[in-house]
NUGU-377393 format. One record per residue (C-alpha): residue number from 1; residue in one letter; x, y, z. Coordinates in steps of 0.2 Angstrom, whole numbers, plus 2048, in hexadecimal, padded with zeros to 3 digits. Layout:
NUZA   nr  rest  east  north   up
NUZA  NUM     A     X      Y    Z
...
***
This chain:
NUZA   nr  rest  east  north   up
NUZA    1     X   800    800  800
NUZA    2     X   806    810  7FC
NUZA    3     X   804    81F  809
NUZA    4     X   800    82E  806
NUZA    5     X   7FB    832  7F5
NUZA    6     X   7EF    83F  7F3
NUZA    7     X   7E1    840  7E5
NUZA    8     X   7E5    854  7E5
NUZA    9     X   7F8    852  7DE
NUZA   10     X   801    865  7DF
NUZA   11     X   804    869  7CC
NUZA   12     X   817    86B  7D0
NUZA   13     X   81C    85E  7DC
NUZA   14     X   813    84C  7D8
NUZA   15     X   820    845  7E6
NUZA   16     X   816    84D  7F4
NUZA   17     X   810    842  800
NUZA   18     X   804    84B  80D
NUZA   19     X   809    847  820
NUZA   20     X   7F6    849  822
NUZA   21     X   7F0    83A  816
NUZA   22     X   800    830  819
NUZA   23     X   7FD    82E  82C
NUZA   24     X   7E9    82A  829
NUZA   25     X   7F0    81D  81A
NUZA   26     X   7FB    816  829
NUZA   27     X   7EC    817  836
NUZA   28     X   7E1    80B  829
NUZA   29     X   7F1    7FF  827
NUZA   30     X   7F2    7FD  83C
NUZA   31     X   7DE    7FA  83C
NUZA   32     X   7E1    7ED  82D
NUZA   33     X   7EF    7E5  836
NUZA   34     X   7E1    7E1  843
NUZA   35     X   7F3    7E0  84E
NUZA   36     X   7F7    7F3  853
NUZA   37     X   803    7F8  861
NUZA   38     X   7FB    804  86E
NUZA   39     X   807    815  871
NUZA   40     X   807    824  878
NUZA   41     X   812    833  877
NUZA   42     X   813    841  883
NUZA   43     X   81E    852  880
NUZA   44     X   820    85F  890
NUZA   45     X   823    86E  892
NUZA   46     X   82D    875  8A2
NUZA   47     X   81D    880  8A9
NUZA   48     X   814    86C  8A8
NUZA   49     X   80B    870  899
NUZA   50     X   808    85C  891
NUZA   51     X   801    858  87F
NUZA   52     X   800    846  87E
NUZA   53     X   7FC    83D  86F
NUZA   54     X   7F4    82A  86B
NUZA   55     X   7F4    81C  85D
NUZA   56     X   7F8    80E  858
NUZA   57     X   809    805  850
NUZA   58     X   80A    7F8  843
NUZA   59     X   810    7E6  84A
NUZA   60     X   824    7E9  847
NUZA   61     X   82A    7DE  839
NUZA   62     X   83A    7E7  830
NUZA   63     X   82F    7F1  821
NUZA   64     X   822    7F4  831
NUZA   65     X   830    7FA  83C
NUZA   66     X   834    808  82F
NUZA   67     X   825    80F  82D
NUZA   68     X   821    80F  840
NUZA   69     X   82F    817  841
NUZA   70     X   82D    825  835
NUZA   71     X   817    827  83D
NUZA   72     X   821    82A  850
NUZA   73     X   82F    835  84A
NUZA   74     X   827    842  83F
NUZA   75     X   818    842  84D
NUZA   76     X   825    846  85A
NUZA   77     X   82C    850  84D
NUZA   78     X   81B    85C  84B
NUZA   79     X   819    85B  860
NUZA   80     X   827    863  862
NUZA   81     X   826    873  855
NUZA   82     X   812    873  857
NUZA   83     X   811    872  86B
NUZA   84     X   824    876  874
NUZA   85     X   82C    86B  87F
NUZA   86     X   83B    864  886
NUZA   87     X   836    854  88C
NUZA   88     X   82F    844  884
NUZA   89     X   827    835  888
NUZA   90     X   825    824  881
NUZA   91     X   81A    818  886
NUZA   92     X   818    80A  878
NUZA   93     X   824    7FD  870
NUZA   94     X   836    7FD  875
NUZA   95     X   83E    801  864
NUZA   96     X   833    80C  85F
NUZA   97     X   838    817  86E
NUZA   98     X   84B    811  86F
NUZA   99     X   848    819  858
NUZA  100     X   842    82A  85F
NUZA  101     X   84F    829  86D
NUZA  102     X   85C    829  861
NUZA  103     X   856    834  855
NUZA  104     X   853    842  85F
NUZA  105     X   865    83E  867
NUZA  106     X   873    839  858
NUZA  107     X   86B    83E  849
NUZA  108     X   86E    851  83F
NUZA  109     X   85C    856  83E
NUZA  110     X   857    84F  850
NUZA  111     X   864    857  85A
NUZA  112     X   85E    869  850
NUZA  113     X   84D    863  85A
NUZA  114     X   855    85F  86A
NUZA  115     X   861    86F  86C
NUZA  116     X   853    87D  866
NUZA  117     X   849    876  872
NUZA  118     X   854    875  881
NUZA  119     X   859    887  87B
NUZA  120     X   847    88A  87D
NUZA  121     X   841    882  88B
NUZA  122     X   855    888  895
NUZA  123     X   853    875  898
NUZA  124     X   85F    865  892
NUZA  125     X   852    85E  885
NUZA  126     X   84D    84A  88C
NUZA  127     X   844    83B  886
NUZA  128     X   83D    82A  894
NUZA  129     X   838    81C  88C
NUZA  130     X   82D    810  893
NUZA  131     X   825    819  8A2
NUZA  132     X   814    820  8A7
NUZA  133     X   811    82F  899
NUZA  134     X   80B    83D  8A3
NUZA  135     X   7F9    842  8A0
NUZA  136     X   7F6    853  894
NUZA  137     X   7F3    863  89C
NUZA  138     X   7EE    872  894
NUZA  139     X   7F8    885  897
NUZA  140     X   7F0    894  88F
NUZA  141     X   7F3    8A7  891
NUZA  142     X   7E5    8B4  896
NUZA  143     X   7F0    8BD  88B
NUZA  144     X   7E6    8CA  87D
NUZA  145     X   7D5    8D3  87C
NUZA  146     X   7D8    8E0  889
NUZA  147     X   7D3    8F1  880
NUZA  148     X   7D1    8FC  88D
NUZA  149     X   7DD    90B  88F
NUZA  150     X   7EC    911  886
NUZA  151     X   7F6    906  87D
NUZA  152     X   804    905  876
NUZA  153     X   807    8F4  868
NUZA  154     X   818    8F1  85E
NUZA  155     X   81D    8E3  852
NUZA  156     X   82F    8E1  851
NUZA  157     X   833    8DB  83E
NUZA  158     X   845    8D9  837
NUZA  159     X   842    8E7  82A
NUZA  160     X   837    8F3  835
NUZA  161     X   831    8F5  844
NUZA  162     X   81D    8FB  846
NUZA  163     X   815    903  855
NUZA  164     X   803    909  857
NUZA  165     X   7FC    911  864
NUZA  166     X   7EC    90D  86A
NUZA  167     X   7DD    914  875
NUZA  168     X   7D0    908  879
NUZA  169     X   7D3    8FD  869
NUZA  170     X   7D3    90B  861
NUZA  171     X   7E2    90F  854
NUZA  172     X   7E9    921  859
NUZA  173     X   7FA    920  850
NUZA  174     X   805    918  846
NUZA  175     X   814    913  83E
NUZA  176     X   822    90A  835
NUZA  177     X   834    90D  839
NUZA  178     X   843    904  82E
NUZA  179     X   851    8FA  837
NUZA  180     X   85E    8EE  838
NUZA  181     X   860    8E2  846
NUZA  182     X   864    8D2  83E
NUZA  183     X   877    8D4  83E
NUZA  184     X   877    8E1  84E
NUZA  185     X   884    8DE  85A
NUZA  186     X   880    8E8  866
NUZA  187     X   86F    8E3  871
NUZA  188     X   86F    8F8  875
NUZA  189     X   867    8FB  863
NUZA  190     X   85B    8EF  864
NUZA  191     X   854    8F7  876
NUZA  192     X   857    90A  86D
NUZA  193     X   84D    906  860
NUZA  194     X   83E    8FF  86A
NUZA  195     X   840    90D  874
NUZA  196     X   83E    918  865
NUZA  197     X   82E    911  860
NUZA  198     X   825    911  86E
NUZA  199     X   829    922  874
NUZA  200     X   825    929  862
NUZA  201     X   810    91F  865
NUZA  202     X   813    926  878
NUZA  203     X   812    937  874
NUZA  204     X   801    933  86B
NUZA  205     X   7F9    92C  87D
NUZA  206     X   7F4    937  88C
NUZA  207     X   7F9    92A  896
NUZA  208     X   801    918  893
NUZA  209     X   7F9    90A  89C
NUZA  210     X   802    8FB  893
NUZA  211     X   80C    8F4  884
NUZA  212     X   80A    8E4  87B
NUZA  213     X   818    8DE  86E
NUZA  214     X   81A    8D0  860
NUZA  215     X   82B    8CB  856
NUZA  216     X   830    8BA  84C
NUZA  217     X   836    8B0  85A
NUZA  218     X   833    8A5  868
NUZA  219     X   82D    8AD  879
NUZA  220     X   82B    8A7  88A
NUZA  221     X   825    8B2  897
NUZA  222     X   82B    8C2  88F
NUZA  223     X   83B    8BD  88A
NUZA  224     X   842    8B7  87B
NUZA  225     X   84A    8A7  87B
NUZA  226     X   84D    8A4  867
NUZA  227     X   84B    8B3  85B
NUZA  228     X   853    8B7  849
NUZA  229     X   851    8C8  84F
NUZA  230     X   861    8C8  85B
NUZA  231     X   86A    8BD  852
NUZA  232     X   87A    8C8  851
NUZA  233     X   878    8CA  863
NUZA  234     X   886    8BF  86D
NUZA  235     X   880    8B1  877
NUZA  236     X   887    8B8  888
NUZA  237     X   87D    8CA  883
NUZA  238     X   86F    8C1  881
NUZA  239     X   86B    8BA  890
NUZA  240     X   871    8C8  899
NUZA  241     X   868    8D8  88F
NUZA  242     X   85E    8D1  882
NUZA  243     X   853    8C2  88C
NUZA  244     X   84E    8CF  899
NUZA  245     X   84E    8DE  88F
NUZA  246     X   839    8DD  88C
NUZA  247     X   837    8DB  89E
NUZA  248     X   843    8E8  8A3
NUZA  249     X   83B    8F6  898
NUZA  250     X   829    8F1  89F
NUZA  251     X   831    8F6  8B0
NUZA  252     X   83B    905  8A9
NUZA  253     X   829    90B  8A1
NUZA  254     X   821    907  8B0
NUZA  255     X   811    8FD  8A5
NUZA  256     X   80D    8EB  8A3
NUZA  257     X   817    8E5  895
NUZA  258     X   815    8D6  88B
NUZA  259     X   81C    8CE  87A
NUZA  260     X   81A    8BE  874
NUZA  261     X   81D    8B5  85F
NUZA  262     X   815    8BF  852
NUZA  263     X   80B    8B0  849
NUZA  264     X   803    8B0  85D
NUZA  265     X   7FF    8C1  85A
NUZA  266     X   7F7    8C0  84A
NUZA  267     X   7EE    8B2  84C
NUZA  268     X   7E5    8BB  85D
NUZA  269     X   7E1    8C9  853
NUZA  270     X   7D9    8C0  846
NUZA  271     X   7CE    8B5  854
NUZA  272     X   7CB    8C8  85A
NUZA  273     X   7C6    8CE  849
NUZA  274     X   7BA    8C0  842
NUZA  275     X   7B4    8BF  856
NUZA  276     X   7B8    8AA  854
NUZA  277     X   7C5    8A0  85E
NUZA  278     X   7CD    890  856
NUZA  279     X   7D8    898  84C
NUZA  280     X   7E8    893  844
NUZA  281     X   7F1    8A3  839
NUZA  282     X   7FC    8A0  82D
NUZA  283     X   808    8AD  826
NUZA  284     X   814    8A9  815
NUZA  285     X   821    8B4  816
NUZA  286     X   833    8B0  816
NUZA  287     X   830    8A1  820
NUZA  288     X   81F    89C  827
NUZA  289     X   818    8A4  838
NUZA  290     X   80B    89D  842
NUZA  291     X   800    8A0  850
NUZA  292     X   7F1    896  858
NUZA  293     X   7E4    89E  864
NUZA  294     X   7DB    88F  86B
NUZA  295     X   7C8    88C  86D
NUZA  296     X   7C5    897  87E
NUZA  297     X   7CC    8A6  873
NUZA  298     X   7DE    8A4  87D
NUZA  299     X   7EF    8A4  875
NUZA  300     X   7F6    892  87D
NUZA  301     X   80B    88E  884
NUZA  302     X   80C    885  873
NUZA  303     X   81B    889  868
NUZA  304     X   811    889  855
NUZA  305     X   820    88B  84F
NUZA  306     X   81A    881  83D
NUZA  307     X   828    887  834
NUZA  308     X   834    877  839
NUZA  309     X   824    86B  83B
NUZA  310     X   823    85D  82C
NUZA  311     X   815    85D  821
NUZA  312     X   81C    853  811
NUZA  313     X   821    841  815
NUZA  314     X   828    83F  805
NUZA  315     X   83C    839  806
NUZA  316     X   83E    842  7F6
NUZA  317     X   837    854  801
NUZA  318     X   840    863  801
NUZA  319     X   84D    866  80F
NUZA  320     X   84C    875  81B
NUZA  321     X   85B    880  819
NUZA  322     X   85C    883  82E
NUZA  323     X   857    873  834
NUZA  324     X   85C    867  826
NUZA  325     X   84D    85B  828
NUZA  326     X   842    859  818
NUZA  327     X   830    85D  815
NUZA  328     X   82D    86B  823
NUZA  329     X   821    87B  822
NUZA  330     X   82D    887  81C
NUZA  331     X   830    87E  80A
NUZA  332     X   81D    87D  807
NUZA  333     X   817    88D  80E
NUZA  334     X   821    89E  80B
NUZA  335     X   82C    8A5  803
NUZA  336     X   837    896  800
NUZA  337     X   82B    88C  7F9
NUZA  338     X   828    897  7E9
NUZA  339     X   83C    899  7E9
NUZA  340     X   83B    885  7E8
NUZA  341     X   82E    881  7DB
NUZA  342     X   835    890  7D0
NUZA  343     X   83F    885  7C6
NUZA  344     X   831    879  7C3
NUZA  345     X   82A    885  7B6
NUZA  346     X   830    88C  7A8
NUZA  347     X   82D    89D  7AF
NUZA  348     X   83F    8A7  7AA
NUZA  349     X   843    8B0  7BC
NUZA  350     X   856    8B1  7C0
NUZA  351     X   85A    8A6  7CC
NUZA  352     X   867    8B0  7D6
NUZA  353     X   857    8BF  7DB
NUZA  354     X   853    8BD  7EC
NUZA  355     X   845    8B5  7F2
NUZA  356     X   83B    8C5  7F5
NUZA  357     X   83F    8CA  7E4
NUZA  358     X   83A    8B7  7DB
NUZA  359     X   82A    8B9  7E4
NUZA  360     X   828    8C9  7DC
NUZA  361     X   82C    8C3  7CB
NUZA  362     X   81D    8B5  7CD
NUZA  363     X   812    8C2  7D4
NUZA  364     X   816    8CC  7C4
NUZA  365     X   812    8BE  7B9
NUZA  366     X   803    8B7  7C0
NUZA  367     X   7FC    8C9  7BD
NUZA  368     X   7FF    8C7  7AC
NUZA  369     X   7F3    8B6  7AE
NUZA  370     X   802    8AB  7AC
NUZA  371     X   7FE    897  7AE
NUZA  372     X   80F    893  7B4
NUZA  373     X   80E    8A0  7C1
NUZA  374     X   7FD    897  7C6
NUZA  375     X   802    886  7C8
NUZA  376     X   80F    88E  7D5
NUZA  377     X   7FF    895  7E0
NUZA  378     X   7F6    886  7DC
NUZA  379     X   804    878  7E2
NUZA  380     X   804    887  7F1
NUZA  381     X   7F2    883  7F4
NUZA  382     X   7F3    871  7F2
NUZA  383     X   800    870  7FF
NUZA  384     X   7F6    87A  80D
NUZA  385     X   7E5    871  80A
NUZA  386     X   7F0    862  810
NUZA  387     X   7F8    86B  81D
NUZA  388     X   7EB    873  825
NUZA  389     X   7E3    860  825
NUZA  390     X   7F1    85A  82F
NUZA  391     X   7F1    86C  83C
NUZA  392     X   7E2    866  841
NUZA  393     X   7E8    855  845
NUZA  394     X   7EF    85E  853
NUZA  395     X   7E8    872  857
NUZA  396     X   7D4    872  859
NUZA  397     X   7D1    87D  84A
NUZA  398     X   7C1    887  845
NUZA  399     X   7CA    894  838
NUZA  400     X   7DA    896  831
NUZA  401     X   7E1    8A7  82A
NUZA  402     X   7ED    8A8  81C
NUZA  403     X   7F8    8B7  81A
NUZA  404     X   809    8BD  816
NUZA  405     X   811    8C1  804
NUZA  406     X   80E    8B1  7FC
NUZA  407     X   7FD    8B3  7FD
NUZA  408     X   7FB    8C4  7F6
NUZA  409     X   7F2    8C7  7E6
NUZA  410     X   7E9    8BB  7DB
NUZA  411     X   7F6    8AD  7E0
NUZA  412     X   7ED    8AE  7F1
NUZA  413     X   7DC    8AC  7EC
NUZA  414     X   7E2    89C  7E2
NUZA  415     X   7EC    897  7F2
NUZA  416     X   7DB    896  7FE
NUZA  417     X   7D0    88E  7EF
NUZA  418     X   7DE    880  7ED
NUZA  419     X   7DF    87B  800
NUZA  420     X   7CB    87D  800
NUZA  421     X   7CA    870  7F0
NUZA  422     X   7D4    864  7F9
NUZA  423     X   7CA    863  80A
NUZA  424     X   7B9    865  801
NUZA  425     X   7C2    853  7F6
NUZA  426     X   7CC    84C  804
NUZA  427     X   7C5    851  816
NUZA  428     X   7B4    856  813
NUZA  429     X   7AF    855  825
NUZA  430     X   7BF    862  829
NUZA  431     X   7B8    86D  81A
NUZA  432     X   7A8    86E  825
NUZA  433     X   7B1    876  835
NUZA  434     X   7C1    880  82A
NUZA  435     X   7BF    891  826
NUZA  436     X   7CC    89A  81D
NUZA  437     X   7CD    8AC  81D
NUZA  438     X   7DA    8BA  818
NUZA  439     X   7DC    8C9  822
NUZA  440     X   7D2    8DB  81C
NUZA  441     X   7DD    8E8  81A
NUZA  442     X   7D8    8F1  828
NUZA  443     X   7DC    8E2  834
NUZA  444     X   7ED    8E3  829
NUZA  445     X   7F1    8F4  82D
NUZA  446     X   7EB    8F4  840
NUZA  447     X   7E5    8E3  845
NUZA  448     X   7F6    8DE  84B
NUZA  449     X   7FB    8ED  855
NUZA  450     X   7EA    8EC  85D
NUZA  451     X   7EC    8DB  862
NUZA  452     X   7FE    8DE  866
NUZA  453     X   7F8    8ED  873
NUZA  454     X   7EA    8E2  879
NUZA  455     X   7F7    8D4  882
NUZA  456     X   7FA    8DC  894
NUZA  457     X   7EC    8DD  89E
NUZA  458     X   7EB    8EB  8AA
NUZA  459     X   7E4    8E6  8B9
***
């Protein structure tokens, strides 16, 4: 039996093999087997937070060993970039266990796992085998909705910065300010030029009662553990100027200040928007950005970091450029991805422009109606209907918003009727409960320093 294929094939890529289809193909082959091995596996965070998932394996000849060992490794694999943690547990057969033990220990792409996360979590990253898996427990943030007062929101970008001043949700000011802090040694222009920007919407307030922040990275409790943003920044500055630095200027400002990732940011505002929760955003920009707000309306501990999380089981997939593991988010939905399939057409774009600049050059020819410019939206498309099936294998999703460059223009509109073909064709009870939407250009221009300034309570 051959797992995985799908009836939607994307026009450029006919080696695709959906992580969504090829894990229910292997679910049917268990249940045929009449013979399946019971599992579970538990990832936790330090602050207790547990996501535990359940199945079945097949009964481990060779051939069944292999492909019980791919089904437990990429499922640990999404766990880990979906939910956060820095601790595993495996209860289920011995080699199955002792396959993810090694994994996530000797081997290239595991040990990029195991040391983001204990970077992370500021924790040695750990596996048990063969004991009690601790049972799931839940952790979400009150954080967002709170509109009363003055407010101050800022997106920290690695072009520009954007601030916005806000009065009782209300958008009073704003404004976009150019910099450069990728390659920024010195953690001192990182804090002058936040400082710039919010004194600049301060001056706009009669009074300033809190300041809510996003930026590409990952966040814990207002500090930032991994983020491109300081990466010039050495690691002894950072943990002495730049992990407390959000935390210090709330106390030097004398407001409630908080900041946490930007996909968190724009997914809240979106749920805030369309006044629905359950909602996954995802942005295609130079890489892919998520956020999740969960089914109460609350941004969750999880990491939704989908960028480095597998969604093509194919062994002939794509390998991510950080990472080096093959068939992850970022080579299906951003940037990258139109990079990739480029070649795959006979469209004549140089292949030494940048990214940004390729993207423009299809943009320009799918103005012009250009099939071949098509087929690139439409493979796009292809890939996110099965994507978005797979998600909600693991976040309780109602909507999904699609944003960011790649979805700009008539490409984006064939993007969303693509990924809507293949749930109405593949998942028909998941096209009854998926909405996809892409934002209005109001909540463009304003939704994300509103929901950015709505994070601090002030109580």
């Amino acid at each position: 039996m051959e797992l995985g294929k799908p009836v939607i094939i994307p026009p450029l890529d006919p080696d695709f093999v959906p992580a969504s289809l090829w894990i229910r193909d292997f679910n049917s082959l268990v249940e045929q087997s009449g013979q399946g091995i019971p599992f579970r596996i538990a990832l936790q965070q330090p602050n207790g937070a547990t996501v535990v998932k359940s199945g079945k394996l097949l009964p481990e000849s060779h051939d069944q060993a292999k492909l019980n060992h791919l089904h437990v490794e990429r499922l640990l694999k999404f766990m880990l970039w979906a939910c956060g943690g820095s601790r595993w547990f495996w209860d289920g057969p011995q080699e199955a266990g002792e396959f993810l033990n090694k994994r996530f220990s000797n081997h290239p792409c595991g040990g990029f796992d195991r040391d983001f996360m204990a970077k992370v979590y500021e924790e040695p990253f750990s596996g048990t085998i063969g004991y009690e898996v601790p049972e799931a427990r839940g952790l979400a943030s009150p954080l967002g909705r709170n509109l009363e007062g003055c407010r101050i929101g800022f997106d920290l970008g690695g072009s520009d910065r954007k601030v916005a001043a806000v009065i009782d949700g209300e958008v009073v000011f704003s404004e976009e300010t150019p910099w450069d802090p990728y390659h920024q040694t010195d953690p001192e222009y990182h804090k002058a030029g936040i400082m710039d920007s919010i004194e600049k919407a301060k001056a706009h307030l009669p009074k300033l009662d809190a300041i809510g922040g996003s930026s590409a990275g990952v966040f814990v409790d207002d500090r930032p553990r991994v983020a491109s943003l300081f990466r010039g920044i050495s690691d002894s500055d950072f943990a002495e100027k730049i992990s407390p630095m959000f935390i210090d200027l709330g106390k030097e400002l004398g407001v409630p200040l908080s900041i946490i990732n930007d996909g968190e940011v724009t997914a809240l505002a979106a749920s805030m928007s369309l006044d629905e929760n359950a909602v996954l955003g995802i942005a295609m920009g130079t890489s892919e950005a998520t956020g999740y707000v969960d089914t109460q309306g609350r941004v969750t501990s999880w990491l939704n970091e989908l960028a480095f999380a597998p969604v093509d089981y194919s062994p002939n997939a794509p390998a991510d450029e950080w990472s080096g593991d093959v068939g992850c988010g970022v080579q299906y939905f951003s940037q990258q991805a139109v990079g990739r399939l480029i070649p795959k057409t006979s469209l004549s774009i140089d292949s030494n422009l940048g990214l940004p600049e390729k993207l423009e050059r299809v943009q320009e020819f799918m103005a012009e109606g250009n099939g071949e410019a098509a087929s690139i939206y439409r493979t796009i498309g292809t890939y996110l209907g099965y994507g978005v099936a797979h998600y909600a294998s693991f976040y309780a999703l109602s909507h999904a918003l699609i944003l960011g460059r790649v979805t700009s223009g008539e490409g984006g509109t064939i993007i969303l009727e693509e990924a809507k073909k293949v749930l109405e064709t593949e998942f028909p009870d998941l096209n009854d409960r998926i909405t996809f939407h892409q934002p209005d250009e109001k909540n463009k221009r304003h939704g994300q320093a509103i929901a950015a300034a709505s994070l601090p309570s002030i109580d």
